[in-house]
Backbone and ligand atoms as CSV (ligand in chain L), in Angstrom:
chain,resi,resn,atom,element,x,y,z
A,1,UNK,N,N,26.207,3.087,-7.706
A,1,UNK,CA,C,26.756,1.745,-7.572
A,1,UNK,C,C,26.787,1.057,-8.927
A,2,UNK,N,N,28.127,0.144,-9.030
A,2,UNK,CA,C,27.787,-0.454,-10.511
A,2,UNK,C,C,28.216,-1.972,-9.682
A,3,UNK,N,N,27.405,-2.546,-10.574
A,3,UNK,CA,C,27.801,-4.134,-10.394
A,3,UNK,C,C,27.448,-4.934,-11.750
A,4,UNK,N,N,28.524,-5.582,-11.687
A,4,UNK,CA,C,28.279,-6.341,-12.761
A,4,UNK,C,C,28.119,-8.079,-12.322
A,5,UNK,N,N,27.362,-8.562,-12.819
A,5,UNK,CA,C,27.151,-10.452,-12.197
A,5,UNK,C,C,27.405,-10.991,-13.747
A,6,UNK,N,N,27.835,-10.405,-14.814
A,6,UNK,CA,C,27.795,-11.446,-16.401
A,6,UNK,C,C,29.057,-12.208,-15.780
A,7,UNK,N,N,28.965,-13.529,-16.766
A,7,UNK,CA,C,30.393,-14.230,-16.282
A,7,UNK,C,C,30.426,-15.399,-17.427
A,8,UNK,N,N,32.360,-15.404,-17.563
A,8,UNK,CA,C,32.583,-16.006,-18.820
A,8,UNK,C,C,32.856,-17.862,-18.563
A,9,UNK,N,N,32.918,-17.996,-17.131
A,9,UNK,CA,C,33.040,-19.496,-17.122
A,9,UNK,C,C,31.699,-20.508,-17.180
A,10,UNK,N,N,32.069,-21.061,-18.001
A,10,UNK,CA,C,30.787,-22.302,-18.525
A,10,UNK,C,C,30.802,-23.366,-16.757
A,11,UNK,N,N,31.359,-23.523,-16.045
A,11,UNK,CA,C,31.433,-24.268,-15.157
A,11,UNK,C,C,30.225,-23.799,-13.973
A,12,UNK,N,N,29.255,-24.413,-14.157
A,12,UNK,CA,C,28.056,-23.946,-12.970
A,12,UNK,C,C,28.410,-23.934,-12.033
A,13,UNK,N,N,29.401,-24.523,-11.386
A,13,UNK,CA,C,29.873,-24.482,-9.632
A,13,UNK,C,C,30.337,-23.686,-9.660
A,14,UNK,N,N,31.885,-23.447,-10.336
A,14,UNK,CA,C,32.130,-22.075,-10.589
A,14,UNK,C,C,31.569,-21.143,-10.503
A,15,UNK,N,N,30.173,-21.249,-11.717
A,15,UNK,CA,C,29.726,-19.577,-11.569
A,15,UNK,C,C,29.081,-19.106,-9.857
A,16,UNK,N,N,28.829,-19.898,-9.836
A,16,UNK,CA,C,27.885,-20.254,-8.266
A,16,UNK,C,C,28.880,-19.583,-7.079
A,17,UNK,N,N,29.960,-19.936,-7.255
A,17,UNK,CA,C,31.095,-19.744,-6.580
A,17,UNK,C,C,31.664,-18.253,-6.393
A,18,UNK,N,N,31.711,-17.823,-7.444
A,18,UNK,CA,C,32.286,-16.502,-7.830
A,18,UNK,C,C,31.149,-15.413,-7.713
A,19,UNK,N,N,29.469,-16.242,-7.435
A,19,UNK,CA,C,28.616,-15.141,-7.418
A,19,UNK,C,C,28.357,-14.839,-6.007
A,20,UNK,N,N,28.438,-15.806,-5.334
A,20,UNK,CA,C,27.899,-15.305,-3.797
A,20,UNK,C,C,28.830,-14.683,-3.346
A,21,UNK,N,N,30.243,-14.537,-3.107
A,21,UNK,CA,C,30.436,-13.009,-2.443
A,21,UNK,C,C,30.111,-11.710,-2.854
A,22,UNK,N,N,30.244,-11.977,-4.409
A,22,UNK,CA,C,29.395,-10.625,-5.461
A,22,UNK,C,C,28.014,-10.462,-4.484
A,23,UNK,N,N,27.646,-11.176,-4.308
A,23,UNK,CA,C,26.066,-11.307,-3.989
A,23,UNK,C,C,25.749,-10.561,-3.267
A,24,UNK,N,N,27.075,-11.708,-2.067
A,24,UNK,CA,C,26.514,-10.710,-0.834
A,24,UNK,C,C,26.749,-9.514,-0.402
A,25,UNK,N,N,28.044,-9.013,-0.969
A,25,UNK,CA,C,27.956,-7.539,-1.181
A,25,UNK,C,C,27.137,-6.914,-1.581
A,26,UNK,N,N,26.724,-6.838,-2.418
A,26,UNK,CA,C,24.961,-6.009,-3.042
A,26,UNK,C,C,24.107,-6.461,-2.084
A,27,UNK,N,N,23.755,-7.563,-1.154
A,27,UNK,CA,C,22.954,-7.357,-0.769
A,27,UNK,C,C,22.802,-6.827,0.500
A,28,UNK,N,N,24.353,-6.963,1.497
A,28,UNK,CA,C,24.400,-6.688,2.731
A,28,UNK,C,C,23.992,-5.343,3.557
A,29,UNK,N,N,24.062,-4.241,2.693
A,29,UNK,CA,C,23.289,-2.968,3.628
A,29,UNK,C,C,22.509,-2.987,3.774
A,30,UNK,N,N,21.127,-3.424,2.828
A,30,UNK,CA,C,19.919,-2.959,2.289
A,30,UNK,C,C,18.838,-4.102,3.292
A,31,UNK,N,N,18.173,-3.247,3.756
A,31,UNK,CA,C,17.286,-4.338,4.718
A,31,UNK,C,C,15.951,-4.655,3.526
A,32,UNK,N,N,15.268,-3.803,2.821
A,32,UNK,CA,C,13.921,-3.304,2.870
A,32,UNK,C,C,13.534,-4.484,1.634
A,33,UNK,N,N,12.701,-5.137,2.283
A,33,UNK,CA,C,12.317,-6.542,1.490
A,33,UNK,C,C,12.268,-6.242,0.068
A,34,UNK,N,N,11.652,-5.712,-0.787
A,34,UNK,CA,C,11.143,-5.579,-1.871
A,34,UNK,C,C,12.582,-5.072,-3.280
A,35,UNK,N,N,13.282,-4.151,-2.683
A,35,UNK,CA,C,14.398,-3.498,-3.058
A,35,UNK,C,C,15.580,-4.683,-2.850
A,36,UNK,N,N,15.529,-5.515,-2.293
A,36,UNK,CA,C,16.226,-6.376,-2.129
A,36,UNK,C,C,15.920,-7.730,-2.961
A,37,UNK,N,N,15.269,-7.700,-2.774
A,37,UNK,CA,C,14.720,-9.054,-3.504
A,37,UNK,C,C,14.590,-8.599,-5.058
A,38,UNK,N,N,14.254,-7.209,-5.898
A,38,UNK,CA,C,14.717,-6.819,-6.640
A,38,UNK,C,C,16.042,-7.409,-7.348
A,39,UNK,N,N,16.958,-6.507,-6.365
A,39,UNK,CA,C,18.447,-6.233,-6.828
A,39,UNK,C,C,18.794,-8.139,-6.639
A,40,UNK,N,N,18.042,-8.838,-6.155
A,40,UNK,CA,C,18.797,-10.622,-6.266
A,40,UNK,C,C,18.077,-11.158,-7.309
A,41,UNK,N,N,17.191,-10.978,-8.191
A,41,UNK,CA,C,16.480,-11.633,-9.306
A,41,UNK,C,C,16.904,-10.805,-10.411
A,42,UNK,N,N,17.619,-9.579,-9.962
A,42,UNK,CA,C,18.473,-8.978,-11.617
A,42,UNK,C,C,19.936,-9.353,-11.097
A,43,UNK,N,N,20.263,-9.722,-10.303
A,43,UNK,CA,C,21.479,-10.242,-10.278
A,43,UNK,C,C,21.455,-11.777,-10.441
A,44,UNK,N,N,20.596,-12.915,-10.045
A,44,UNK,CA,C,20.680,-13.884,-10.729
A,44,UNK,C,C,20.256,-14.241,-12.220
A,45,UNK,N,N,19.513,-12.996,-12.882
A,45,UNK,CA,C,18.919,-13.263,-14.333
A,45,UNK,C,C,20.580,-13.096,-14.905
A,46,UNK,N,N,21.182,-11.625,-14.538
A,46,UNK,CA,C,22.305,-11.529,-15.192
A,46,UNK,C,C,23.321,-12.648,-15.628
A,47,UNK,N,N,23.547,-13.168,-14.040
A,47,UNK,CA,C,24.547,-14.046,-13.861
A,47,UNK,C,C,24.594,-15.378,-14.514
A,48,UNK,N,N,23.100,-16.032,-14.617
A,48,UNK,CA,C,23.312,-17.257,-15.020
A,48,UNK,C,C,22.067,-17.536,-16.253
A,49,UNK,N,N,21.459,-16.805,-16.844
A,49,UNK,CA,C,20.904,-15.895,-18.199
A,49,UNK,C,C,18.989,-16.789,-17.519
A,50,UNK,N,N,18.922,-17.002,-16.474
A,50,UNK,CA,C,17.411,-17.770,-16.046
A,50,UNK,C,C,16.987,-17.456,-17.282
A,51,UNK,N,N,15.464,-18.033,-17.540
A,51,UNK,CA,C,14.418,-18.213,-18.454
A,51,UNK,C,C,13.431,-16.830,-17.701
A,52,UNK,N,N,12.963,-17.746,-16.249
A,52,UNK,CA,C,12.319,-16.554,-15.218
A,52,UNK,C,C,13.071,-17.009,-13.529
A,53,UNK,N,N,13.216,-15.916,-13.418
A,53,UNK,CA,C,13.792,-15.877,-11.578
A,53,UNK,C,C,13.067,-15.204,-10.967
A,54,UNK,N,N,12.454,-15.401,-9.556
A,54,UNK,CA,C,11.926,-14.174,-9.025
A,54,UNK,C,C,11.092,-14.736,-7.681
A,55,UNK,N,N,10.738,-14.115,-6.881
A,55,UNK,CA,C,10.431,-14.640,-5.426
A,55,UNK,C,C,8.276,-14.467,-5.311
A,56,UNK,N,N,8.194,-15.258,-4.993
A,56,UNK,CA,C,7.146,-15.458,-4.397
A,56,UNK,C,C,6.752,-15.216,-2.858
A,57,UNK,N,N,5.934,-14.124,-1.879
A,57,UNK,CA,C,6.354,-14.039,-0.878
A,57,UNK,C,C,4.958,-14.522,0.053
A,58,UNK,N,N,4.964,-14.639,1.588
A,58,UNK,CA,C,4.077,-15.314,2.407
A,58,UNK,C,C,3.471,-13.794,2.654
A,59,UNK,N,N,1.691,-14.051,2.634
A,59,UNK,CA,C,1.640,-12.927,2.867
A,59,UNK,C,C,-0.246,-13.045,2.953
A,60,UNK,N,N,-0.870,-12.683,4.062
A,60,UNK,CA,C,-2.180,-13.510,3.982
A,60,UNK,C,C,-2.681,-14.646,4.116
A,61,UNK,N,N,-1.217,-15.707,4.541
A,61,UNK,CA,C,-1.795,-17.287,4.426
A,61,UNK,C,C,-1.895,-17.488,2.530
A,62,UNK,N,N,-1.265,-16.681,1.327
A,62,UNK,CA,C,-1.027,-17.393,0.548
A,62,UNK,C,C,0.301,-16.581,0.035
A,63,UNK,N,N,1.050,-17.628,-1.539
A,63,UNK,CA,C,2.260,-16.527,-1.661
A,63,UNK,C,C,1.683,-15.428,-2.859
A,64,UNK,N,N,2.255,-14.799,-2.738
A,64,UNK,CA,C,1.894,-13.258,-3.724
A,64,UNK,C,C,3.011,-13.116,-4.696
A,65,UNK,N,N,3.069,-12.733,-5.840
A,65,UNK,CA,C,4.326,-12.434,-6.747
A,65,UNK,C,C,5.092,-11.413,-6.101
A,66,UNK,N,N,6.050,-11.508,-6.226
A,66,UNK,CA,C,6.884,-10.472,-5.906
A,66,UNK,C,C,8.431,-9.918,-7.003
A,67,UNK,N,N,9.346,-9.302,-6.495
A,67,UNK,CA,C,10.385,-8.753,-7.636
A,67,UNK,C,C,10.335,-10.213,-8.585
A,68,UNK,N,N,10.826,-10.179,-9.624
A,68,UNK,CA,C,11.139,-11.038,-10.478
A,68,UNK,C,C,12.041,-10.407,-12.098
A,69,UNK,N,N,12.654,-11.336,-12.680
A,69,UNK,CA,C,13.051,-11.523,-13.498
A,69,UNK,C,C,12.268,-12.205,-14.659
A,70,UNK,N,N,11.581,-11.639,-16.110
A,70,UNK,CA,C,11.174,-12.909,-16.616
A,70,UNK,C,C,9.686,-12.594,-17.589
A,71,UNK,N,N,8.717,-13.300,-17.751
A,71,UNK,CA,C,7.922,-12.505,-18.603
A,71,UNK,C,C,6.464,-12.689,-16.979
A,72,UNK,N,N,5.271,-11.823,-17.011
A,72,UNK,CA,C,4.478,-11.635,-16.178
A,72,UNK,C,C,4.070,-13.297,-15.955
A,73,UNK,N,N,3.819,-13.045,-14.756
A,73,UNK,CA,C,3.683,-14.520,-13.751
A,73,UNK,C,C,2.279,-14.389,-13.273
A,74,UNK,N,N,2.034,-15.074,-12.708
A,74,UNK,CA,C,1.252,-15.684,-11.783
A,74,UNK,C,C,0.184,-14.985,-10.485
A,75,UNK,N,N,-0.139,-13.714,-10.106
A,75,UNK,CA,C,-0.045,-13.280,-9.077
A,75,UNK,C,C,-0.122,-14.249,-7.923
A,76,UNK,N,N,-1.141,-15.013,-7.561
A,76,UNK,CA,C,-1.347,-15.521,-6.336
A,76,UNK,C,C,-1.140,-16.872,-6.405
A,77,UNK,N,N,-0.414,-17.867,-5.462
A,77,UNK,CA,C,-0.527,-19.429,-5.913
A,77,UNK,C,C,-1.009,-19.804,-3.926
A,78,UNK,N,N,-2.109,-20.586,-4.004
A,78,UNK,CA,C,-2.381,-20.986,-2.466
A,78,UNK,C,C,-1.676,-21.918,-1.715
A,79,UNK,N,N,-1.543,-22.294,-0.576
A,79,UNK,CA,C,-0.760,-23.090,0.174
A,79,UNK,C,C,-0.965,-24.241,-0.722
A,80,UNK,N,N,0.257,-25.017,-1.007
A,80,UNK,CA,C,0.045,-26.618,-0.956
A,80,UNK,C,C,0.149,-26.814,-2.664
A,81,UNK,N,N,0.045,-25.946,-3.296
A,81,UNK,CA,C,-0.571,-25.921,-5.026
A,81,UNK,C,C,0.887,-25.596,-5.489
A,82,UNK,N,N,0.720,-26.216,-6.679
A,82,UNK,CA,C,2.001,-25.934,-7.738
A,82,UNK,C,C,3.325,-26.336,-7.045
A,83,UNK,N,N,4.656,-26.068,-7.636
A,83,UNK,CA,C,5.602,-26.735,-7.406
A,83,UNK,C,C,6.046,-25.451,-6.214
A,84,UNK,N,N,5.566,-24.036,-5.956
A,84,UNK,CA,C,6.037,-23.132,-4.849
A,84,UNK,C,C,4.948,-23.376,-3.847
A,85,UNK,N,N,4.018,-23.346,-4.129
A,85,UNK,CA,C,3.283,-23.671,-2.730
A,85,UNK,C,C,3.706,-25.231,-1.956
A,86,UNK,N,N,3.702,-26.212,-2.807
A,86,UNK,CA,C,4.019,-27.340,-2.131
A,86,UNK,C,C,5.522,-26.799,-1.294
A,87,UNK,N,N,6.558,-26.351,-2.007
A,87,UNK,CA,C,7.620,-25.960,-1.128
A,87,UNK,C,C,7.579,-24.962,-0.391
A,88,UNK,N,N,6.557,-24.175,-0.233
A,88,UNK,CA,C,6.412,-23.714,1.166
A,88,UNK,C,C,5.837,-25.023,2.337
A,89,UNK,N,N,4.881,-25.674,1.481
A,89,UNK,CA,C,4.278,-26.331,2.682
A,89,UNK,C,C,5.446,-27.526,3.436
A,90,UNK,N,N,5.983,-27.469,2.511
A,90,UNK,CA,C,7.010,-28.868,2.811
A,90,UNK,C,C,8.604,-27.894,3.500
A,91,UNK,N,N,8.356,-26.698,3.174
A,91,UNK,CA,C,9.354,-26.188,3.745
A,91,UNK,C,C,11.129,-26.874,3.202
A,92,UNK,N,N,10.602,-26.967,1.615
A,92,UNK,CA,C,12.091,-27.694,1.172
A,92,UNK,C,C,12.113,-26.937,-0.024
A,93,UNK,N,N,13.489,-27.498,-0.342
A,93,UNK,CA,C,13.357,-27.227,-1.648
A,93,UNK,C,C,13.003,-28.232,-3.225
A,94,UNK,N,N,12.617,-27.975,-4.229
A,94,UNK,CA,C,11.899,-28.680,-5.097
A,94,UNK,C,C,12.962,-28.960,-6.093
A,95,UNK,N,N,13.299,-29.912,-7.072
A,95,UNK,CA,C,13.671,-29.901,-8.316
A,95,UNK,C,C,13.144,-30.493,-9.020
A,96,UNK,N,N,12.417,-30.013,-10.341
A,96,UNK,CA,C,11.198,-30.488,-10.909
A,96,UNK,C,C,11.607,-30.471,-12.478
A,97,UNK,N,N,12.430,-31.887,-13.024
A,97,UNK,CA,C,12.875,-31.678,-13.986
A,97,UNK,C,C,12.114,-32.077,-15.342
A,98,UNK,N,N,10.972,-32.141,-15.148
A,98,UNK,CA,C,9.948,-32.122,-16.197
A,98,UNK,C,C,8.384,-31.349,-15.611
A,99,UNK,N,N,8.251,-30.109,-15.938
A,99,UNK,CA,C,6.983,-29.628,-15.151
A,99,UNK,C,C,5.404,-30.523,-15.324
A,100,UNK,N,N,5.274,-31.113,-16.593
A,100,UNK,CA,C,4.799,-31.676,-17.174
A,100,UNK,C,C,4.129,-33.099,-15.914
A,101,UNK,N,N,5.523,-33.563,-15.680
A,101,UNK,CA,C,5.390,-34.341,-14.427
A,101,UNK,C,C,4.750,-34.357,-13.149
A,102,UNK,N,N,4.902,-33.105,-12.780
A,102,UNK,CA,C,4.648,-32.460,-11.556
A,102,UNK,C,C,3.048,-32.272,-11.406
A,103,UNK,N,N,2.555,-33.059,-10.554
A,103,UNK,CA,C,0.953,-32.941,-10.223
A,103,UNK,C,C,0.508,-31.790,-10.177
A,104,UNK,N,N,0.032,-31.024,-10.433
A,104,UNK,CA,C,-0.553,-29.326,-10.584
A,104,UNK,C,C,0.476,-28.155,-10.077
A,105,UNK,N,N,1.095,-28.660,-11.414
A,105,UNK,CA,C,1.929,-27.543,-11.864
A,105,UNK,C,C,1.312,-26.322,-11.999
A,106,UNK,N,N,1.565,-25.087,-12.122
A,106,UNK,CA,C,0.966,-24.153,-12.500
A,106,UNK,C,C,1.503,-23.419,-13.123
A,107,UNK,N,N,1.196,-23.705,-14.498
A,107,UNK,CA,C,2.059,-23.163,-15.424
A,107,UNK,C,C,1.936,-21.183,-16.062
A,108,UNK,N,N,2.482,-20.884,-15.425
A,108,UNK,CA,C,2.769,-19.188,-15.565
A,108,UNK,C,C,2.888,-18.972,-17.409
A,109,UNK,N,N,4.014,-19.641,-17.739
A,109,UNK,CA,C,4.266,-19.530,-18.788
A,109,UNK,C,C,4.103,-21.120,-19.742
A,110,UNK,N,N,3.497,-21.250,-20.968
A,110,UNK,CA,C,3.683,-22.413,-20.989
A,110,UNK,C,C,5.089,-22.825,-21.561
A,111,UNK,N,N,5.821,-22.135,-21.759
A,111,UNK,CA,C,7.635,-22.428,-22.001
A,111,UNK,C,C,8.327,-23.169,-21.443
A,112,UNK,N,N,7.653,-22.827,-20.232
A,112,UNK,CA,C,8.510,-23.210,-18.870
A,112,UNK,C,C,8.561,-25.171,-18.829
A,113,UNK,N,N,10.005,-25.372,-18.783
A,113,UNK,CA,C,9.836,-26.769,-18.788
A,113,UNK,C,C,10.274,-27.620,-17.691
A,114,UNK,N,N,11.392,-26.894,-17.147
A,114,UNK,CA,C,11.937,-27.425,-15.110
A,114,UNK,C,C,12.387,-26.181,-14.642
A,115,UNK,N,N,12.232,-26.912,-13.615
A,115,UNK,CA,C,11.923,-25.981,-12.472
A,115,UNK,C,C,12.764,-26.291,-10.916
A,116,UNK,N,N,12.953,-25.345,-10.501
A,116,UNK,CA,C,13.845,-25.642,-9.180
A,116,UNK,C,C,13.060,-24.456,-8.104
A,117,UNK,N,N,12.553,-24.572,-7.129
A,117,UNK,CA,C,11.739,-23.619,-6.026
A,117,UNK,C,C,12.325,-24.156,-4.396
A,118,UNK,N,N,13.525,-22.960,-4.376
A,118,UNK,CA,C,13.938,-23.117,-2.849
A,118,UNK,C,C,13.440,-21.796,-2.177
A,119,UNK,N,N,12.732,-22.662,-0.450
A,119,UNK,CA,C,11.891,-21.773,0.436
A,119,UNK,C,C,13.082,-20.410,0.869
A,120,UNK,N,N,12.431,-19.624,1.254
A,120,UNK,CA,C,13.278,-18.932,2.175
A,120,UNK,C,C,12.651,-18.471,3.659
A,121,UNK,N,N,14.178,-18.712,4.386
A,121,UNK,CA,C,13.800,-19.437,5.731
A,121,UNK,C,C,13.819,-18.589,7.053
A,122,UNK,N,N,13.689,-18.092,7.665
A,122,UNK,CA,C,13.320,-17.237,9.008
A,122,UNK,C,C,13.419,-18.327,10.044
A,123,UNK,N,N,14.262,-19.126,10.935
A,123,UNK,CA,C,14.251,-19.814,11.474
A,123,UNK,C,C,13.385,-20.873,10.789
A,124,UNK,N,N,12.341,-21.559,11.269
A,124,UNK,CA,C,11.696,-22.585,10.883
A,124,UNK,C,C,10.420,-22.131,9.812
A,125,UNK,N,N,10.369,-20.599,9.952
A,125,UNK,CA,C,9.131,-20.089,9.251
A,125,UNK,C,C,9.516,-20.121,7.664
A,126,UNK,N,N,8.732,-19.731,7.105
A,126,UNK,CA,C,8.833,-20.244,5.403
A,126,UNK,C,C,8.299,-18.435,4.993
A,127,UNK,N,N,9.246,-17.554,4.760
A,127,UNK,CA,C,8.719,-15.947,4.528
A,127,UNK,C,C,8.638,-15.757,2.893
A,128,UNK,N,N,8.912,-17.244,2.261
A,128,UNK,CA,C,8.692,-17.035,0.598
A,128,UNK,C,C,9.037,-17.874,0.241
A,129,UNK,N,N,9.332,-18.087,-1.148
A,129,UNK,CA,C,10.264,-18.769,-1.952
A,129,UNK,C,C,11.244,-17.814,-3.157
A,130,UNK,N,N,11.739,-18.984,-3.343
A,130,UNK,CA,C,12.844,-18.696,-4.713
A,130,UNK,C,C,12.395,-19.099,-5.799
A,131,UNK,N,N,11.714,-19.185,-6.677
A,131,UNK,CA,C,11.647,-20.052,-7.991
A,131,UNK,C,C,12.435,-19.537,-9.411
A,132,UNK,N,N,12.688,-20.865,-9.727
A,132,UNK,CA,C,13.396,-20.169,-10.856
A,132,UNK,C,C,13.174,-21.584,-12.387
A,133,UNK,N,N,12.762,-20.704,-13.389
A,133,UNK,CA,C,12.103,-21.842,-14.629
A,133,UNK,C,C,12.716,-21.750,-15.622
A,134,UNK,N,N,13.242,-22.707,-16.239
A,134,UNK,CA,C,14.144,-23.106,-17.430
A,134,UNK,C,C,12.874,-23.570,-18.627
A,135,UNK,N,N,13.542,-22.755,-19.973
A,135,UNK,CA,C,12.659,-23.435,-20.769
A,135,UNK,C,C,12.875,-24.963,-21.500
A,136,UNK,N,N,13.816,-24.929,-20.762
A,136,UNK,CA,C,14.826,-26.528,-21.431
A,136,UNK,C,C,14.566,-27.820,-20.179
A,137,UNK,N,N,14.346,-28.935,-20.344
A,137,UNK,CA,C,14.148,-29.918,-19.437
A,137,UNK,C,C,15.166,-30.474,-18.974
A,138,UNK,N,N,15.230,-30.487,-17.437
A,138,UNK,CA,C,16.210,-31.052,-16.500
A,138,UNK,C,C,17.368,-29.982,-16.535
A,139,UNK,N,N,16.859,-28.793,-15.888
A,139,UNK,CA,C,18.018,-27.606,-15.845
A,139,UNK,C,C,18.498,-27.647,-14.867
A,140,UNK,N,N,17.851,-28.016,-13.604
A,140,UNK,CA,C,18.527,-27.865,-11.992
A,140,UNK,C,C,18.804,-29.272,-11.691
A,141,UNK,N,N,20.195,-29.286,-10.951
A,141,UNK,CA,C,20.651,-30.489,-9.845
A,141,UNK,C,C,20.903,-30.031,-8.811
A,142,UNK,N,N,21.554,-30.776,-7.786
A,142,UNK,CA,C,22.036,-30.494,-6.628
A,142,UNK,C,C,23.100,-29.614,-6.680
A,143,UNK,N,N,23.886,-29.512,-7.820
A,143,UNK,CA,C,24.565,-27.967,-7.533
A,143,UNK,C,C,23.690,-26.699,-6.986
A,144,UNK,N,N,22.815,-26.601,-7.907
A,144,UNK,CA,C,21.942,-25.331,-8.254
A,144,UNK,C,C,21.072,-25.422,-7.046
A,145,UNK,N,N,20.487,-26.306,-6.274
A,145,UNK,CA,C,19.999,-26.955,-5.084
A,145,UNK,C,C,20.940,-26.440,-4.170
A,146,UNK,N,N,22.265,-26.769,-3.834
A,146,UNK,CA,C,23.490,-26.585,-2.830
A,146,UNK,C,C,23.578,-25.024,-2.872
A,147,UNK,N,N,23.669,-24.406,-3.880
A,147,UNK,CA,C,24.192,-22.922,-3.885
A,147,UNK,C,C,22.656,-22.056,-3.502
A,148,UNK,N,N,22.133,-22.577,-4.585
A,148,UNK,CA,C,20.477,-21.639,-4.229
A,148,UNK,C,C,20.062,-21.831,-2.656
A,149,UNK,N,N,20.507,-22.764,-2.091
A,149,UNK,CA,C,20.158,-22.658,-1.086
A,149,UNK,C,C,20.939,-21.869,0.104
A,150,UNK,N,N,22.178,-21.545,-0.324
A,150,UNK,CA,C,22.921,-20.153,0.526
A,150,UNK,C,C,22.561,-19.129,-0.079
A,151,UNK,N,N,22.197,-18.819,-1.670
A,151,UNK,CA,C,21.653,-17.427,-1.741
A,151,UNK,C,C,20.496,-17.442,-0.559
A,152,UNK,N,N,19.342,-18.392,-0.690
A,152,UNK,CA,C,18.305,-17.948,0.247
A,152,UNK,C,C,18.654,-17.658,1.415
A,153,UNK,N,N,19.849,-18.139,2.010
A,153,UNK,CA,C,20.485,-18.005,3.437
A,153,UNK,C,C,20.607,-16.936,3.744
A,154,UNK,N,N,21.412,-16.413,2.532
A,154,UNK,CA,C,22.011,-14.925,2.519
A,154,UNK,C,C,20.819,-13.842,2.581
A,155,UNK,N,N,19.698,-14.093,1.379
A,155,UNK,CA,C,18.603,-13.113,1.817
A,155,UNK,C,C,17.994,-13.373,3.275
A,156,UNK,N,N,17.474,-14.801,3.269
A,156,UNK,CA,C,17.141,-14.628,4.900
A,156,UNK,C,C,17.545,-13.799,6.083
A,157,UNK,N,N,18.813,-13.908,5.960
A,157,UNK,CA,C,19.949,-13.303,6.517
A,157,UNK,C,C,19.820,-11.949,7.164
A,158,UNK,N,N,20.272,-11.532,5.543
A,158,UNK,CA,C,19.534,-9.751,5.265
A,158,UNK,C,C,18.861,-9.358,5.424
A,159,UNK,N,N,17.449,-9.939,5.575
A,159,UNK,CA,C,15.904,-9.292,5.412
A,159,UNK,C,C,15.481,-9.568,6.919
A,160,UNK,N,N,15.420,-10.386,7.576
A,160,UNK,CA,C,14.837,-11.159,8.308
A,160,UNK,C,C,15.521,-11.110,9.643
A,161,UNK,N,N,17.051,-11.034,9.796
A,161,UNK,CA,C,17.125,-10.832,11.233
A,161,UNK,C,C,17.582,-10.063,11.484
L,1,LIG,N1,N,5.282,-22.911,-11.856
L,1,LIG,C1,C,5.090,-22.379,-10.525
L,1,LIG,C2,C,4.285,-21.088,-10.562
L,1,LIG,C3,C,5.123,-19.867,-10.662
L,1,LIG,S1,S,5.695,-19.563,-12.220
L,1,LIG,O1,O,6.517,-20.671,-12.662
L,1,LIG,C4,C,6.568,-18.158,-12.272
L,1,LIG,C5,C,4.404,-23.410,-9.643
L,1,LIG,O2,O,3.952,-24.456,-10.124
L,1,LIG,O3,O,4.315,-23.164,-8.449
């Protein structure tokens, strides 16, 4: 299989646009959590050049690192803590455009300067998150909010039912 996600338009909706059917093609056969969630954190590093991308998953009552894009993270973050646990607990998604800001942040890298962490959803259950960290301040809006939140759809989708 070859796929390519690089892309020459500067327009973030755009790119957003042109990536999810890419997307969901790569992701639609493949059930097996790990291999999947893989192949979507090297397809969003590609596509839109992240700092770090990569999923955090539910697992024990806390989240665990999982595939990622990016330099070594975090292994374990507990319910309620940092800007991914709070969005599991809140079951939303986060945009955190100064980490600095953010009441116990947990800073993986200290580079990392905003941050955007959308859950991923199993009906009402919360089976992970999305996070993704910019080393530049105020990287995510509600575009990146609007779209990230159908990629998670799409993995939900795939993995989950
Ligand atoms: N900053 C996150 C931890 C994960 S790393 O950014 C990869 C947080 O506060 O939950």
């Amino acid at each position: 299989m070859e796929a390519s996600f690089k892309q020459t338009t500067t327009d973030k909706a755009e790119r957003y646009r042109l990536f999810l059917p890419q997307f969901e093609l790569l992701i639609s056969d493949e059930k097996e959590e790990v291999s999947v969630l893989a192949n979507a954190s090297a397809a969003l590093h590609e596509a839109f050049g992240f700092f770090w991308v990569g999923f955090y998953l539910v697992k024990d009552g806390q989240l665990i690192l999982g595939p990622f894009q990016g330099s070594a993270a975090c292994y374990r973050i507990r319910k309620g803590k940092g800007v991914c646990g709070t969005s599991w607990t809140e079951a939303r998604t986060l945009i955190v455009p100064d980490v600095e800001q953010f009441p116990g942040h947990i800073a993986c890298s200290s580079l990392s300067r905003s941050e955007i962490v959308v859950p991923i959803l199993a009906g009402e259950q919360v089976k992970g998150v999305l996070d993704i960290d910019s080393d530049q301040l105020n990287s995510f809006d509600e575009t990146d909010r609007h779209y990230l939140e159908k990629v998670a759809a799409l993995i939900a989708k795939t993995i989950y039912q």
